[in-house]
N, C-alpha and C positions, 0 to 999 in steps of 0.2 A: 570771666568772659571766655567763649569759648570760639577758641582759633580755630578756621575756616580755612582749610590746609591741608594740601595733598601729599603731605609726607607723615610719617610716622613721627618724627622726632622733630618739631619746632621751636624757636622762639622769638617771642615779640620784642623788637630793639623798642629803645625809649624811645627812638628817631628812625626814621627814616630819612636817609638822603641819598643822593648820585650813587656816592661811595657803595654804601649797601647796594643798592637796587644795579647796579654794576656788577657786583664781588660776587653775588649769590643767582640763583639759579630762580629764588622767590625770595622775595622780603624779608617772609618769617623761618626762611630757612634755617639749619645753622651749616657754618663751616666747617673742614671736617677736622680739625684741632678745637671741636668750641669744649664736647662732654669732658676731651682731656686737661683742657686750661680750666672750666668748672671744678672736675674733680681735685687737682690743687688746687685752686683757689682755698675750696671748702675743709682741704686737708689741714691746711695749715690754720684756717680760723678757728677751727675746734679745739683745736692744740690738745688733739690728746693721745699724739704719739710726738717722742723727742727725740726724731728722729737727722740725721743731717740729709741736705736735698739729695746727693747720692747714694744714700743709703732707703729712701723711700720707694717702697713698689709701686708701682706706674697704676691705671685702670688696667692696661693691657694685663700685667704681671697677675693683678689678681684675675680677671678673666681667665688666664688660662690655668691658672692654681684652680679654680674653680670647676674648670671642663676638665682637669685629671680628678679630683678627687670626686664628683657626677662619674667618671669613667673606673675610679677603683669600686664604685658599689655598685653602679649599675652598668654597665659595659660603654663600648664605642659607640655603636649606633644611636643611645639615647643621648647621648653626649652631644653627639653631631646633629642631632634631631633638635635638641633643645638650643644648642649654639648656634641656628641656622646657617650650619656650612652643608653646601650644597656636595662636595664630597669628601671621602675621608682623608686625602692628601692636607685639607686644610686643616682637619682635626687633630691629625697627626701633628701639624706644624705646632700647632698651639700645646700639644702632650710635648715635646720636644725638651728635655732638661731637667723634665721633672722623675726621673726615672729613679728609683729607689736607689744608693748610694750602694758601690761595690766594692766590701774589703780591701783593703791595700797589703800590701807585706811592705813592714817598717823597718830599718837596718838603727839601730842605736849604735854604731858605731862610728 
């Protein structure tokens, strides 16, 4: 069946009632926690990482693993282009931690 819906990203609840039609902006809208409560949801049904809940990467986490390693092969601008961030201050944010790891000096004593 195809949703008749002015957003990019919906979904059709079993129910509509008050609640929804209140909460949301449209019906078939979703909330802005729905793709992240789907994406575990789904993590854990496949059970194919054994992992503990604090140790699992978010959507966010991989998103942004995703926009540095788009930005080690093909640089920032396509990164930013393809992440739809309107400038590079947000690109940046999302590169933020992922920066190749810098030798230490170790004292063993």
């Amino acid at each position: 069946m195809k949703l008749h819906y002015p957003y990019l990203i919906a979904t059709r609840p079993e129910c509509i009632n008050e609640q929804i039609r209140n909460a949301k902006l449209h019906h078939f809208a979703v909330t802005e926690d729905h793709i992240t409560k789907q994406f575990k949801k789904y993590w854990v049904l496949s059970g194919a990482y054994h992992l503990g809940p604090n140790q699992r990467p978010s959507l966010h986490d991989l998103r942004a693993l995703g926009i540095y390693n788009i930005t080690q092969k093909y640089g920032k601008k396509y990164a930013q282009a393809l992440a739809g961030h309107a400038n590079v201050k947000m690109t940046d944010h999302y590169l933020e931690g992922h920066e190749a790891p810098k030798p230490e000096r170790i004292s063993y004593r």
